[in-house]
C-alpha positions, 0 to 999 in steps of 0.5 A, spaced: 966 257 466 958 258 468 957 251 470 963 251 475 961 257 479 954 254 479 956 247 483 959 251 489 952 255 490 948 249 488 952 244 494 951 251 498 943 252 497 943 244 499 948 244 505 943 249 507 936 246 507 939 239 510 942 244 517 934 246 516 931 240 517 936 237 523 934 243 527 928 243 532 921 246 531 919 251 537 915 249 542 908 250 542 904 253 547 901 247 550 907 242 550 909 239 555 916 242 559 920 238 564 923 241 569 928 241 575 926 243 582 933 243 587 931 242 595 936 244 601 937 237 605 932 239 611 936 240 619 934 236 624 933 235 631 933 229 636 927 226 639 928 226 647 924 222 652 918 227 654 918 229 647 916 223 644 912 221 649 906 227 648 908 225 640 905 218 641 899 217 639 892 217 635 889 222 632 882 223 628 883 228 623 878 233 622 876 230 614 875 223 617 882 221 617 885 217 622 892 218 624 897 213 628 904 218 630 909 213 632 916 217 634 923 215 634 929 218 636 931 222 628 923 222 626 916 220 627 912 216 623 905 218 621 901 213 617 894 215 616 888 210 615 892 204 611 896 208 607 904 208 607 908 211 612 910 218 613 917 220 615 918 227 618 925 230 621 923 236 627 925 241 624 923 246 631 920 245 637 913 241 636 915 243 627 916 236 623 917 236 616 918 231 610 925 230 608 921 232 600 918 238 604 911 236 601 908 235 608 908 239 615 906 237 621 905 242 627 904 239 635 902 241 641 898 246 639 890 249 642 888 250 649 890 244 652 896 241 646 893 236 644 891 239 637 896 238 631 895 242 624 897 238 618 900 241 611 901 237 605 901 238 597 897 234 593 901 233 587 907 235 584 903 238 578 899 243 583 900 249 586 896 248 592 897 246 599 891 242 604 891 244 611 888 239 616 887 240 623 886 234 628 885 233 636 887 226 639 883 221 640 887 216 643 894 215 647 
């Protein structure tokens, strides 16, 4: 009778040790954590004529950069030195945003309205935002 109680236990100790290995470890302290990041769509509003004229133009940075904004009606395009085109959509008067929110730009502003102030992040990795200011060199 002895060795038909021990079967039960011996499946049930063995079914045990097999759940064990199937779990996941916990994660250590320096492993790295996927995660997801959710971003309202950004409002925009439309270029007008005036608007978009005072926006065309070139302007030297204040790191030495050199920035060429080409408006159109729904966004402006910003490409800075040979790099890739920016896309930013006003959001407010003289306010530009990227539809990801990485980047800001500010226009219109300093004694005369030709300065324009420059926000980006970097990296998606890096809790840091670079601010830039700039004046126009060529319209």
């Amino acid at each position: 009778m002895r060795p038909l109680l021990l079967l039960p236990a011996s499946l049930l100790v063995l079914a045990s040790s097999a759940l064990a290995q199937t779990l996941p470890y916990p994660r250590a302290a320096d492993e790295p954590m996927s995660s997801v990041q959710v971003t309202a769509p950004v409002k925009s509003m439309l270029i007008f004529g005036d608007q978009a004229e005072q926006l065309n133009a070139t302007y030297a940075m204040s790191n030495g950069w050199r920035m060429k904004v080409k408006p159109s009606s729904r966004y402006i395009s910003a490409v800075i030195d040979n790099e890739k085109p920016i896309r930013l959509v006003q959001v407010e008067r003289d306010k530009f945003v990227s539809r990801d929110g990485t980047v800001t730009m500010e226009f219109n502003q300093g004694e005369w309205g030709d300065d324009m102030t420059m926000s980006y992040v970097p990296g998606r990795d890096l809790a840091q935002v670079i601010t830039i200011s700039s004046r126009v060199a060529q319209r």
